[in-house]
C-alpha positions, 0 to 999 in steps of 0.5 A: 223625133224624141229618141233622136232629140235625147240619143246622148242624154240619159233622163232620170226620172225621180219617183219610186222606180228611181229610188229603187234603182239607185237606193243612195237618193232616199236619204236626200229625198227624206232630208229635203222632204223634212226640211220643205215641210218644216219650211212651210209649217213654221210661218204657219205656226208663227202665224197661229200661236205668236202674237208678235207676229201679224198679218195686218199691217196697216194698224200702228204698232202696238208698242206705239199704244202701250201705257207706261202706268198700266201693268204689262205682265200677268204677274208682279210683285212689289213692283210699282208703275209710276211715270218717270219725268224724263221720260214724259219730258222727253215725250212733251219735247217729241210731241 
């Protein structure tokens, strides 16, 4: 029954027989394998190593918490944070 189910049709299977067969497909198959790995890795190392990036999303943003006064960079010079009255003028009108 499988033989006269696929008597036109010819199956390709795709491992190492096949690219020893027909050497043109492993080109493809390392290009696709490095673009589905990198694929993967990415989210992952975003994940691990970024911290704009987060799983929890039901905590307020963190721009939501930031404090105009306090410093926000590891390092300045000369540079002073004071509260700027349009902006808190604003932020009264909003709130």
């Amino acid at each position: 029954m499988s033989r006269s189910m696929n008597s036109g049709m010819k199956t390709f299977g795709f491992g190492l027989r096949a690219m020893k067969k027909h050497p043109e497909i492993i080109p493809v198959t390392v290009i696709l394998g490095i673009a589905c790995t990198g694929a993967i890795a990415y989210p992952i190392y975003s994940l691990f190593f970024k911290t704009d990036v987060t799983i929890d999303g039901g905590r307020t943003a963190r721009w939501d918490s930031v404090n105009p006064e306090k410093p926000q960079k590891f390092l300045t010079f000369g540079q002073e944070y004071k509260s700027n009255p349009e902006v808190e003028k604003l932020r009264a009108e909003i709130a």
